[in-house]
C-alpha positions as CSV (number, residue, x, y, z in Angstrom):
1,X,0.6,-7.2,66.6
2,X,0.1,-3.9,64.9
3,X,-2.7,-5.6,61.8
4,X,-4.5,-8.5,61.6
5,X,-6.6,-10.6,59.6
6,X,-9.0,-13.0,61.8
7,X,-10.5,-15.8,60.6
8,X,-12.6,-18.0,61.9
9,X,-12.5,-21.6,61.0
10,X,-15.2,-22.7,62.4
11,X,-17.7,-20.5,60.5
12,X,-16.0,-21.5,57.1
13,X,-16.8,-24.8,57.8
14,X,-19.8,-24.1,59.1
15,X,-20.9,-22.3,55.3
16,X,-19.3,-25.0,53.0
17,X,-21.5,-27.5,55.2
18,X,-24.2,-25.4,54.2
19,X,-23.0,-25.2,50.7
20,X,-23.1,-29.4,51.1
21,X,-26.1,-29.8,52.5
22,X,-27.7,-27.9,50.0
23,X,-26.7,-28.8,47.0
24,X,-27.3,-32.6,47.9
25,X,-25.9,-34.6,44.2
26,X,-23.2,-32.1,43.6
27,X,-19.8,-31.9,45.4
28,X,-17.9,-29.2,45.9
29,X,-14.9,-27.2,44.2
30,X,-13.6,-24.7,47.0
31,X,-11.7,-21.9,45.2
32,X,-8.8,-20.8,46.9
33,X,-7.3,-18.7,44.2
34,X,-5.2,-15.2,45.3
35,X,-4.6,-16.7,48.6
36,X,-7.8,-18.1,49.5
37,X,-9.1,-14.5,49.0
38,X,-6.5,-13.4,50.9
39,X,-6.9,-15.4,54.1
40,X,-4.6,-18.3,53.1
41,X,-4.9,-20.8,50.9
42,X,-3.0,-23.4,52.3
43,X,-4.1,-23.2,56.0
44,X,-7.7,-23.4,54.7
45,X,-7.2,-26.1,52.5
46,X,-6.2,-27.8,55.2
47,X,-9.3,-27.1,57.2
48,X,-11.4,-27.8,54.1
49,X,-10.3,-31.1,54.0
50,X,-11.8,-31.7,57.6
51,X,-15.2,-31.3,55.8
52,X,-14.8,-33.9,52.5
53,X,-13.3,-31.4,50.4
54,X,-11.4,-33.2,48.0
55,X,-11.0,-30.7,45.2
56,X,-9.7,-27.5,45.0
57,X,-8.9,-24.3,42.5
58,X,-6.8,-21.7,41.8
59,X,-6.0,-19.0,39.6
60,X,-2.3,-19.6,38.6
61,X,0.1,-22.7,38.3
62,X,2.7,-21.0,41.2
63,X,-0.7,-21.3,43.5
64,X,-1.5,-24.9,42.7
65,X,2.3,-25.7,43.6
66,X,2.2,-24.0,46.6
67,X,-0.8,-26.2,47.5
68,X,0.9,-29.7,46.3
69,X,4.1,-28.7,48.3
70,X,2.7,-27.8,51.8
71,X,0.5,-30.9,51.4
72,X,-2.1,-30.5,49.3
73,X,-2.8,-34.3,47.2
74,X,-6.4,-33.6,46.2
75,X,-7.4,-32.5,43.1
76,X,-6.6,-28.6,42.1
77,X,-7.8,-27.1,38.9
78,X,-6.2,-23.7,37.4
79,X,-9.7,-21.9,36.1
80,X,-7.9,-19.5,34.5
81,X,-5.5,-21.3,32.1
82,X,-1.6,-21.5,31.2
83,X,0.8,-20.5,29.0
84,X,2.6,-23.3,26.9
85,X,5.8,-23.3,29.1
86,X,4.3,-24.3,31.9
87,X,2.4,-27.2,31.0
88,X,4.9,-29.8,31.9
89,X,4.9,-28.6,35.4
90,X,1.3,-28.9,35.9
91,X,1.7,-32.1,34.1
92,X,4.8,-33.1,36.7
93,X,2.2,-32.0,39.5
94,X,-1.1,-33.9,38.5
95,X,-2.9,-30.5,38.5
96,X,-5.9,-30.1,35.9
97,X,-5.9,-27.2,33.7
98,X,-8.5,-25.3,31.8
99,X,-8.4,-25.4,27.8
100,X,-9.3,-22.0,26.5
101,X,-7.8,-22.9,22.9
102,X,-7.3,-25.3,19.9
103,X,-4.0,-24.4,19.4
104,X,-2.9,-25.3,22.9
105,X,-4.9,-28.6,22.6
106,X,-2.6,-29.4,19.6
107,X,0.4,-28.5,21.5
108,X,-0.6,-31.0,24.5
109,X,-1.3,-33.4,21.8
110,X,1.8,-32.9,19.9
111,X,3.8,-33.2,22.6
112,X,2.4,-36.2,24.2
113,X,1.2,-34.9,27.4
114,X,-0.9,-36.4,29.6
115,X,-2.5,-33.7,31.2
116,X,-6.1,-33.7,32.8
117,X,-8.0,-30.5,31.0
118,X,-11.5,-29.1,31.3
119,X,-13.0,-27.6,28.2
120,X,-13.8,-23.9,29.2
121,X,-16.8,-22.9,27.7
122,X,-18.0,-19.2,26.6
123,X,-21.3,-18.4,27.1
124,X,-21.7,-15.2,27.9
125,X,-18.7,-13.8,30.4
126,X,-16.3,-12.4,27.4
127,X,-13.3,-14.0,28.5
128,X,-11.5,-16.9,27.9
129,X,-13.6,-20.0,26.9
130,X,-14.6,-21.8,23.2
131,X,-17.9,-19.9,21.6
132,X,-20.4,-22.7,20.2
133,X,-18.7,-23.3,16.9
134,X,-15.1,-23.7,18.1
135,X,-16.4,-26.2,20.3
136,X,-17.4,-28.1,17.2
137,X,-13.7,-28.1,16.2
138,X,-12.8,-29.2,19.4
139,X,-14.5,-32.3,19.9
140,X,-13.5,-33.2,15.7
141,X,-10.1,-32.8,16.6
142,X,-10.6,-34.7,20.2
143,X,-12.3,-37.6,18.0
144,X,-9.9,-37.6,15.0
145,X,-6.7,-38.0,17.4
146,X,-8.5,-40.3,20.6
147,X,-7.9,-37.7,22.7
148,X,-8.7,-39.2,26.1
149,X,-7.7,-36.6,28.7
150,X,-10.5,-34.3,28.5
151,X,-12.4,-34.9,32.0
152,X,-14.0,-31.8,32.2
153,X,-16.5,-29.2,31.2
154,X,-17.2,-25.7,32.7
155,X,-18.3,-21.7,32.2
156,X,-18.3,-18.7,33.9
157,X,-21.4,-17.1,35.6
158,X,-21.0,-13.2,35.3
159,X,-23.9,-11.7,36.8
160,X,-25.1,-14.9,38.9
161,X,-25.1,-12.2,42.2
162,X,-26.7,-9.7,40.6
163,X,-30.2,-8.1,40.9
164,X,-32.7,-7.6,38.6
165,X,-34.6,-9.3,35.8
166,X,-32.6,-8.7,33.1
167,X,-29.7,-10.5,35.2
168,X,-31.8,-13.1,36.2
169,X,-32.3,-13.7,32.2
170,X,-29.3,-13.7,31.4
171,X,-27.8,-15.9,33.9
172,X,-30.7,-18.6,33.4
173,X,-29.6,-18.3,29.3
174,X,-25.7,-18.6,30.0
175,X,-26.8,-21.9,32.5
176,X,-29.0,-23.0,28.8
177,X,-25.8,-22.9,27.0
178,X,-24.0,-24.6,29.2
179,X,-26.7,-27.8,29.8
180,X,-27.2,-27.9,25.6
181,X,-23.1,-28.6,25.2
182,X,-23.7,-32.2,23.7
183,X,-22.8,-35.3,25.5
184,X,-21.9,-33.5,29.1
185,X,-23.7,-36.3,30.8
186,X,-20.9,-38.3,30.0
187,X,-18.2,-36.1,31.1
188,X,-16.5,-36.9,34.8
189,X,-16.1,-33.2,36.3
190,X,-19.4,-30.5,35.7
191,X,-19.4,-27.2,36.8
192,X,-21.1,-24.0,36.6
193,X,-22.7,-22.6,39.3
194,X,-20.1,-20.2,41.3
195,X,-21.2,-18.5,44.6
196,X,-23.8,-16.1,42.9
197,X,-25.3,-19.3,41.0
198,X,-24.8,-21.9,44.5
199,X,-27.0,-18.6,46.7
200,X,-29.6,-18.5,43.8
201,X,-29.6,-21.1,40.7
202,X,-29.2,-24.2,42.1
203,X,-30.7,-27.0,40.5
204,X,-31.1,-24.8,37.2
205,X,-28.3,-26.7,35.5
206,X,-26.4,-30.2,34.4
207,X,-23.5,-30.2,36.4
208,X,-22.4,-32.0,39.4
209,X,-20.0,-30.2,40.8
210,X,-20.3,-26.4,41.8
211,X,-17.6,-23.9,42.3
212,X,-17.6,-22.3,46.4
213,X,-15.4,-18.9,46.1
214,X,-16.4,-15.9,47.8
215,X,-19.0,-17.6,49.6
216,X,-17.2,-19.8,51.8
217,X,-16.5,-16.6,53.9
218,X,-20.3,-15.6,54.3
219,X,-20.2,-13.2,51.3
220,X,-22.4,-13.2,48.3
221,X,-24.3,-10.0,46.4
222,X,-21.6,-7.3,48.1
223,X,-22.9,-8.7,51.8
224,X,-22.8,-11.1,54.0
225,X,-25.3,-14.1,52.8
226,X,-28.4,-14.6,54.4
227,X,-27.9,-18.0,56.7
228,X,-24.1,-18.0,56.1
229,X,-21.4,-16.9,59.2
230,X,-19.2,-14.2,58.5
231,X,-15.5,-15.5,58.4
232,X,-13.3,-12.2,58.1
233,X,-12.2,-9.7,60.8
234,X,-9.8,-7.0,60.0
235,X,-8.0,-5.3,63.2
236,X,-5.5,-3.1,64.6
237,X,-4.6,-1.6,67.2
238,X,-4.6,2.5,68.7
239,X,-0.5,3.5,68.2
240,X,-0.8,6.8,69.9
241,X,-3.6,9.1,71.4
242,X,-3.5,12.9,71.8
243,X,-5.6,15.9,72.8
244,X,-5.3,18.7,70.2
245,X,-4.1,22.0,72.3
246,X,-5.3,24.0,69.3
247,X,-7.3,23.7,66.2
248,X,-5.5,21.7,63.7
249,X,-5.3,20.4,60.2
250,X,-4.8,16.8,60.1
251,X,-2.9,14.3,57.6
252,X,-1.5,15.0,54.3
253,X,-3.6,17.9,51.6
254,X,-5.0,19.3,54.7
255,X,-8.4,17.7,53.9
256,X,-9.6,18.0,57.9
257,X,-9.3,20.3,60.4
258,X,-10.6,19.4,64.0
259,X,-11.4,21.8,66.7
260,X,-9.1,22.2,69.8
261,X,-10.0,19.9,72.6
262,X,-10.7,16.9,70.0
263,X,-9.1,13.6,71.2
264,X,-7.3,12.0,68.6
265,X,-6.3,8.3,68.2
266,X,-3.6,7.1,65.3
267,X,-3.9,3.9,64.1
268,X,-1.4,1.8,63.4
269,X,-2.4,0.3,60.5
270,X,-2.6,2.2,56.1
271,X,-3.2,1.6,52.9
272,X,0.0,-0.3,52.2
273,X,-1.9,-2.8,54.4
274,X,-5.3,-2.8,53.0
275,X,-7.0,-0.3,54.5
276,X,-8.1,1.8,51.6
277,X,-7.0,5.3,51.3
278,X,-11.0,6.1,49.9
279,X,-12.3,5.6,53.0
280,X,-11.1,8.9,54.7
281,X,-12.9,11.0,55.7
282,X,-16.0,9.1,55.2
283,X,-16.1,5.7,56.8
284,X,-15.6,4.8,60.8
285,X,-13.7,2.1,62.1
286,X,-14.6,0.5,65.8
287,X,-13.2,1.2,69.2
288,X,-14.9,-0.1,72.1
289,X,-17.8,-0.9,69.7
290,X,-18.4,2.7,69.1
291,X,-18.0,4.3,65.8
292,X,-14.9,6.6,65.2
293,X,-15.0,8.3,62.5
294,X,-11.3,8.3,60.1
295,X,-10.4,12.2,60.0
296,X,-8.0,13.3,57.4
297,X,-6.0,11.2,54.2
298,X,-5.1,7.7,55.3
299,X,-1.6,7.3,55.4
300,X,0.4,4.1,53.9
301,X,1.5,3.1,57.5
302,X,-1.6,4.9,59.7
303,X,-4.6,6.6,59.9
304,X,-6.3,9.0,62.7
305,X,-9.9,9.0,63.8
306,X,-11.7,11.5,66.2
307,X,-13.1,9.7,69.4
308,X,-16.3,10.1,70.9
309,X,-17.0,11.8,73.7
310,X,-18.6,8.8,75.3
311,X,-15.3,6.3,75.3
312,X,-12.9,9.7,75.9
313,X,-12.4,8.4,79.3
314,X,-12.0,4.8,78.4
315,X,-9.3,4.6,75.8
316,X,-6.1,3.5,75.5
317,X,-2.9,2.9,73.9
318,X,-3.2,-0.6,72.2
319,X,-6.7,-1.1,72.4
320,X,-8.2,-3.1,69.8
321,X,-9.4,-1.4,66.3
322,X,-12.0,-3.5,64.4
323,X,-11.5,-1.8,60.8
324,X,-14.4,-4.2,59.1
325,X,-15.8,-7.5,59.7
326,X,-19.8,-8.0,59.6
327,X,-20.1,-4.4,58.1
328,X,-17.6,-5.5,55.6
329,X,-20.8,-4.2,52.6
330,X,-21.0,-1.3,54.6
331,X,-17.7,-0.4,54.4
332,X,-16.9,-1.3,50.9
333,X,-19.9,0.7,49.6
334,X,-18.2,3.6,51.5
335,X,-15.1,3.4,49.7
336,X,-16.9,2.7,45.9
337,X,-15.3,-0.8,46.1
338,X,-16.1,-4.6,45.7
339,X,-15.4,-6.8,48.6
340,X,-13.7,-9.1,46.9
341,X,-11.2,-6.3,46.4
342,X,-11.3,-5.6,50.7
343,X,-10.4,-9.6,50.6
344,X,-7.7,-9.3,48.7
345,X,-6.3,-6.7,48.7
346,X,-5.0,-6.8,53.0
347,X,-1.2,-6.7,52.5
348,X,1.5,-9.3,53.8
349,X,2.5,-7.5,56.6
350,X,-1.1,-8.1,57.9
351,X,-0.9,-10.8,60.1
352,X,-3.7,-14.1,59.7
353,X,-4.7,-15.0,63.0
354,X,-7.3,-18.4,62.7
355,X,-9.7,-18.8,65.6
356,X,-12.7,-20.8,66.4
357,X,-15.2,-20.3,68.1
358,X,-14.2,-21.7,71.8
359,X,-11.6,-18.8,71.5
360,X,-14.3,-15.9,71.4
């Protein structure tokens, strides 16, 4: 293989046990949206269910179906919401859906379908969601027409991972919101806390369900969670490995030269892949557990780093690259970038490679 993403299985189960344990009365929602972060959402489903996982969520409809057709019978709830055309589908599917609007209320109402919704509520995020008084004219209208398919109630925590006191207020008044919504006690499916809120607000609010996305794979606050396993490796492999006979500009725009004698290694893995074109000339990548540092533009395909003087005599072609795993925050500060953008953003070509821990 030239790319790889590793994952190990173990340690994901390992953190939603955590996540169980932990939050004692509440179950948990594993999100698995954009390709379970981009480590794949069906394969991990499938491992999630070894641990009691019995609901899921996604982002889109096309992701919930992928999930019911490789498998998948639990429940799955699309956070995000649908357009009007596909509502029948989700229906045909059992999947639960968020309602964001009246109007869309009307048309499952109008048209007779028996779909399982959860009331999004806006409380502070600025996205999708009913603000207090349109949640008045929801529950009239649910009232006025026996509406009986409204199961659930949820919001959005947007700065539940964030530092400071003025995040810490406003998190802890967003949770207020949510636990004042009248009659949620009587309401099957609760959620609110996300991964930021599961790491540091639990048991601040009314719901009994909680919502595991980013931190499943160790992550929480841009690095890996204090007391959670890290799940994600990111590899390749050295393509080709040369001796510069003269002082050289390397990669596209000329942004390096290296002096002659410098032993250089390309690697076969670029940004088409995932492997961000901001981190050149900045960041260093892994060989032999010794930093290399990326010299010149990274290039769709490859990239070249400089090697050390201390593993000069110990490389090789096809030697293993570790591009970020544990030093995933590391990296991604590097570049000016979230994680969850590393996560997702590793291309298709990448292979995902799932290990446990008897394979290390």
């Amino acid at each position: 293989m030239r790319a790889w993403v590793e994952v190990n299985t173990d340690n994901l189960i390992y953190n939603i046990k955590k996540i169980q344990n932990e939050m004692k009365d509440r179950k948990v929602i594993a999100v698995v949206k954009a390709d379970s972060y981009g480590m794949g959402a069906v394969k991990l489903s499938q491992e999630l269910l070894k641990c009691g996982i019995d609901f899921f969520a996604v982002a889109t409809l096309d992701e919930a179906i992928e999930l019911r057709e490789n498998g998948i019978k639990e429940k799955i709830l699309i956070l995000g919401g649908i357009f009007d055309e596909e509502l029948e589908l989700a229906e045909k599917y059992d999947i639960h859906i968020a309602l964001t609007s009246i109007r869309q209320l009307k048309f499952i109402h109008e048209h007779a379908l028996k779909i399982k919704c959860h009331i999004k509520i806006e409380t502070g995020m600025g996205r999708v969601g009913f603000n207090k008084n349109e949640i008045e004219e929801v529950k009239k209208y649910i009232k006025e027409n026996n509406i009986k398919n409204i199961i659930g109630v949820y919001t959005h925590l947007s700065v539940s991972d964030e530092f400071g006191e003025n995040n810490k207020f406003y998190t802890e008044k967003q949770i207020e919101k949510f636990n004042k919504f009248d009659g949620i006690d009587t309401i099957e499916y609760r959620h609110v806390l996300n991964s930021g809120g599961i790491v540091n607000y639990k048991g601040f609010d009314k719901g009994n369900y909680v919502r595991a996305g980013i931190i499943q794979y160790g992550v929480c606050s841009g690095k890996i969670a204090d007391g959670y396993k890290p799940v994600f490796t990111f590899k390749s492999r050295v393509l080709f490995i040369k001796t510069l006979a003269e002082d050289s500009d390397i990669s596209y725009g000329r942004t390096a030269t290296l002096k002659k004698g410098t032993v250089l290694a390309t690697i076969s893995v670029g940004y088409a892949d995932g492997f961000r074109r901001e981190i050149s000339n900045k960041g260093c990548v892994k060989i032999h557990n010794v930093d290399c540092p990326v010299r010149g533009k990274v290039c769709m395909d490859m990239f070249m780093v400089e090697i050390p003087n201390e593993i000069k005599d110990k490389i090789s072609v096809g030697d293993e690259v570790i591009l970020y795993g544990e030093d995933i925050d590391k990296q991604s500060a590097i570049m000016n970038v979230s994680i969850y953008e590393l996560f997702t953003g590793i291309g298709k070509r990448v292979k995902r490679v799932y290990v446990n821990n008897k394979d290390k």
